[in-house]
C-alpha positions in Angstrom: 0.0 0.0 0.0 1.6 3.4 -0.9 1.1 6.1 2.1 2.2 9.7 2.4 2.4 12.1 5.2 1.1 15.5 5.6 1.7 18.1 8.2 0.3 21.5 8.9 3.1 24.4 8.5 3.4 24.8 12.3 5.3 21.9 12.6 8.4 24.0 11.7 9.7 21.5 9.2 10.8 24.2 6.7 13.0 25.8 9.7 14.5 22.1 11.1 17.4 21.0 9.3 16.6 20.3 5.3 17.3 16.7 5.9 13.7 16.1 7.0 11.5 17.6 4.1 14.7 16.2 1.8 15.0 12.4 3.0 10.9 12.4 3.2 8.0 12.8 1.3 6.0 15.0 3.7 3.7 17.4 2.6 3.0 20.8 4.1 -0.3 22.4 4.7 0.2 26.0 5.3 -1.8 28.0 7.5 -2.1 31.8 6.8 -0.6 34.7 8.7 -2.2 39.0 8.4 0.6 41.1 9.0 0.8 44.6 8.3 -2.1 44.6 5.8 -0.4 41.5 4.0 -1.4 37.6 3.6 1.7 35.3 3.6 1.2 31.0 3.7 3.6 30.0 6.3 7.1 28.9 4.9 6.6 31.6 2.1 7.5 35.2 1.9 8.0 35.4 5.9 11.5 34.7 6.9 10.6 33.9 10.9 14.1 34.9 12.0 12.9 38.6 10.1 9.3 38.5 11.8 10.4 38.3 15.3 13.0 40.8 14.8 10.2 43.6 13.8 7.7 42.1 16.6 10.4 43.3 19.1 10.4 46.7 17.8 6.8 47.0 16.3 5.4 50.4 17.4 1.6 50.1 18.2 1.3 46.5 19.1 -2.0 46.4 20.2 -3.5 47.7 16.6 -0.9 45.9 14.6 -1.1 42.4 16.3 -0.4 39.7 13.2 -3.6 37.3 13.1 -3.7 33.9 11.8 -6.6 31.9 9.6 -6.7 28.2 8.6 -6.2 26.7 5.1 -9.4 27.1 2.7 -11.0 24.1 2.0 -9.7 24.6 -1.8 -6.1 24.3 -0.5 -6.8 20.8 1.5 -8.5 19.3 -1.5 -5.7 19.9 -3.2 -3.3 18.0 -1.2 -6.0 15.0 -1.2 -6.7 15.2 -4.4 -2.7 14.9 -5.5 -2.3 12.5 -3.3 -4.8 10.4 -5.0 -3.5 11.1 -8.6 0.2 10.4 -7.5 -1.5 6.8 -6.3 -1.2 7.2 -2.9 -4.0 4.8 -0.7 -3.5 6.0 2.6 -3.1 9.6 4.0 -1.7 10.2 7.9 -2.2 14.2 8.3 -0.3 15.5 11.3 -1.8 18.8 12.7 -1.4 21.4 15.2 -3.3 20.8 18.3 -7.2 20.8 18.2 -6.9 23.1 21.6 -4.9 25.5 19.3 -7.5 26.8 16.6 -10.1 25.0 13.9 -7.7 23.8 11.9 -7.4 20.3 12.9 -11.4 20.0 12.9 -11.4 21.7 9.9 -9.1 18.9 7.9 -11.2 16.0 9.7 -14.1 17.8 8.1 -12.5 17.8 5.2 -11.2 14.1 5.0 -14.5 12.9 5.4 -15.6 13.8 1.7 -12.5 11.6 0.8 -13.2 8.9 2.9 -14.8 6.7 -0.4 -11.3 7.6 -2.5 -8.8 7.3 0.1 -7.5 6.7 3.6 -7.2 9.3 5.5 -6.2 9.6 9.3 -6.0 13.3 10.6 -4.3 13.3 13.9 -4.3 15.6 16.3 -0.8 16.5 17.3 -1.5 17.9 20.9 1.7 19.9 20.4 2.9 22.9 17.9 5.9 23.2 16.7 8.8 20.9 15.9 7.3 18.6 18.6 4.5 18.4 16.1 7.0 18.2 12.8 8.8 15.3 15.1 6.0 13.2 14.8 5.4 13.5 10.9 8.8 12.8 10.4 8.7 9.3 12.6 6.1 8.7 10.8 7.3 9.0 7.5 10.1 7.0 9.3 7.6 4.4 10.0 6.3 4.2 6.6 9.7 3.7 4.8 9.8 0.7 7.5 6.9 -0.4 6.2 5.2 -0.9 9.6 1.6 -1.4 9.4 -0.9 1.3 10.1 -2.5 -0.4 12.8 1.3 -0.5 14.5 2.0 3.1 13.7 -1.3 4.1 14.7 -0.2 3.0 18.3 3.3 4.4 18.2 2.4 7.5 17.3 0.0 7.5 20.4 2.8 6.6 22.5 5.1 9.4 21.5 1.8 11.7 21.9 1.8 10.2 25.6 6.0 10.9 25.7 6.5 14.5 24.2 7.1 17.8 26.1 7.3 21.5 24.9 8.7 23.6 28.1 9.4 27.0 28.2 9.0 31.0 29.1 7.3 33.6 27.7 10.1 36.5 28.6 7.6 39.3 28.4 3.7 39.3 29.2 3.3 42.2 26.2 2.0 39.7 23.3 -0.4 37.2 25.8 -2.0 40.4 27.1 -2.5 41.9 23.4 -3.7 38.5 22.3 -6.3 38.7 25.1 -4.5 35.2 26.8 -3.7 37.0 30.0 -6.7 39.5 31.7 -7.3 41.7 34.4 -5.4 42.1 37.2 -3.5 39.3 36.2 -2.3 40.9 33.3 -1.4 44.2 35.4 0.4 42.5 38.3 2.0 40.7 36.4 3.0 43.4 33.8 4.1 45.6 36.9 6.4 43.4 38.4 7.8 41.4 35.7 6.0 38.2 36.0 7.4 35.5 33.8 5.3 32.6 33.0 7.0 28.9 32.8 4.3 27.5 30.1 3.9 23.7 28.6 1.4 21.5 26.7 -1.2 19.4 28.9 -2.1 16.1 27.9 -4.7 17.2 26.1 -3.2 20.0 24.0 -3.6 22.8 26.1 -1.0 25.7 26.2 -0.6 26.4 29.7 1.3 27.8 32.4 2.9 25.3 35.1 4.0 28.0 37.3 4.5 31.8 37.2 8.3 33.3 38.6 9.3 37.0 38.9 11.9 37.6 36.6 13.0 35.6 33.3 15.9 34.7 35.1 14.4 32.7 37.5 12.0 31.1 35.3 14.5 29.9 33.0 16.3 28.4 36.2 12.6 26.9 37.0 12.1 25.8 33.4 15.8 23.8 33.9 14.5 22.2 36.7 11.5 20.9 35.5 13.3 19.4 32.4 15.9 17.8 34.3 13.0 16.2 36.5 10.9 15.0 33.5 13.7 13.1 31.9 15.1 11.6 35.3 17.9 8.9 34.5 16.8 8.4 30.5 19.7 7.9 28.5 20.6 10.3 25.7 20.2 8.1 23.2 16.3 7.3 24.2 15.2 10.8 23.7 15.3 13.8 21.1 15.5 17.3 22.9 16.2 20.5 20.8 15.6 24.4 21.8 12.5 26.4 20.8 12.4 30.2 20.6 10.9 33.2 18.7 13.4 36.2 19.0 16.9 35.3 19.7 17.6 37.4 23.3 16.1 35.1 25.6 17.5 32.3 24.1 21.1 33.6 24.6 20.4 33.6 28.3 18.6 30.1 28.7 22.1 29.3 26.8 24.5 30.3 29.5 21.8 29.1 32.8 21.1 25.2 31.0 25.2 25.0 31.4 24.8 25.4 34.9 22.0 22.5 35.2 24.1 20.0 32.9 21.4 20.3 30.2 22.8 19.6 26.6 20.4 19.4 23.7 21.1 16.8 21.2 19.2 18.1 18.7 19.4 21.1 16.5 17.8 24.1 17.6 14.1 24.8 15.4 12.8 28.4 15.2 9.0 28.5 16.1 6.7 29.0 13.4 5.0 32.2 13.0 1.7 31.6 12.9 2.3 29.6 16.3 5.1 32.2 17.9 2.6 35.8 16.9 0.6 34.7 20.1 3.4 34.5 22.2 5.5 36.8 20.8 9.6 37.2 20.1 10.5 37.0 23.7 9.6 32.8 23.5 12.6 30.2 24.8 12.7 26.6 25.4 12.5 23.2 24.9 10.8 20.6 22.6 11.7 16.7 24.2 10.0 13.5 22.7 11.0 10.2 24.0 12.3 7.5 22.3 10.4 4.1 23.2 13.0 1.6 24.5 12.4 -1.9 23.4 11.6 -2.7 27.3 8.6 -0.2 27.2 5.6 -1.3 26.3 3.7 0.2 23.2 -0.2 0.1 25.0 
């Protein structure tokens, strides 16, 4: 049976190293970004290093905040529609989490007036970024192995189970503007530099695990809470790479991780922009996925 991969543009594969989109057949889905009165398709015409540069310096936040939308239903037909003329059977279609946006609905939606032509499996990444790329790219891996879908189906749900995406948001500026922090929370913590340590729930939800005054201290915390989620795995058993928008907090986590014997064994991945305009350019830390060891079990 001939099978393909999909992914949504979120999942950074156009920013990781050009060995993944190059050694697999994985197709993108872009999602579209409004900035500055234009519309860009994520992964063309908006160089993210460039777009987090001008968020730190953008005058007028509030009235100039870059929104996002989801593919048109003309753009995922395509994809499922080439897919059947190339000969493919079988689709697996990784997306951004469901708790992130439509867009993940949307595609099921959309695979369902397929489902007489072709297999389609839309999946539910409960992750963004390269965390979420990670998992097109072992499956991919998976398919070149020719696993069965019923196996890969079940790994996949494993590494779902085993993945992590820990970090700060350096400055509140971007979660207030984006209405994600209200109130009198959004004052205090505006007034004396609360930083948020943030991560994805089980269930796809970005959320904060704890709140520390100054980044400083909440990269420290963020350290800590990585070194404790990985215990005494061995290298080898997992993939753990840096995640940030802008490049100054990054620098710092640099020089603290040193200090808490952290080493990444993965190359760093950029944040997409449609995920990183919520957050803003002041994002840093960590994607980790876990490698199952032939003495874990798979259910």
């Amino acid at each position: 049976m001939k099978r393909k991969v999909l992914c949504t543009s979120t999942g950074c594969l156009e920013y990781a190293p050009e060995r993944y989109l190059k050694d697999h057949d994985i197709g993108i889905i872009r999602i579209h970004i409004l900035f500055k009165g234009k519309e860009y398709l994520e992964g063309q015409g908006l160089d993210p290093v460039e777009f987090y540069k001008e968020l730190e310096t953008l005058e007028d936040v509030k009235n100039n905040l870059p929104k996002t939308a989801m593919p048109t239903s003309a753009e995922i037909c395509e994809h499922f529609e080439k897919a059947i003329a190339d000969g493919y059977e079988e689709l697996f279609v990784i997306c951004i989490s469901s708790k992130m946006g439509g867009t993940y609905n949307f595609i099921r939606l959309m695979a369902e007036d397929f489902k007489d032509r072709i297999k389609i499996h839309v999946i539910d990444a409960k992750i963004t970024c390269f965390g979420e790329g990670l998992l097109a790219v072992k499956t991919a891996e998976m398919i070149e192995q020719n696993m069965p879908t019923e196996q890969i189906l079940k790994e996949i749900k494993w590494m779902q189970d085993h993945q992590e995406f820990l970090g700060i948001d350096g400055k509140l500026d971007y979660l207030i503007y984006n209405g994600r922090l209200k109130g009198g929370k959004a004052f205090m913590g505006k007034m004396i530099g609360i930083c948020p340590v943030i991560h994805f729930s089980k269930d796809g939800d970005c959320e904060p695990l704890c709140s520390v005054v100054s980044q400083k201290k909440a990269l420290n915390k963020t350290c800590e809470i990585l070194k404790e989620i990985i215990g005494d795995r061995e290298t080898k058993d997992y993939i753990l790479f840096h995640i940030f928008t802008g490049t100054s907090v990054i620098e710092k986590l640099d020089v603290i991780e040193k200090a808490h014997g952290i080493s990444c064994n993965h190359e760093p991945v950029i944040m997409s922009p449609v995920s990183g305009c919520h957050n803003g350019p002041w994002l840093a830390g960590y994607g980790l996925l876990f490698l199952r060891r032939e003495d874990e079990p798979l259910e």
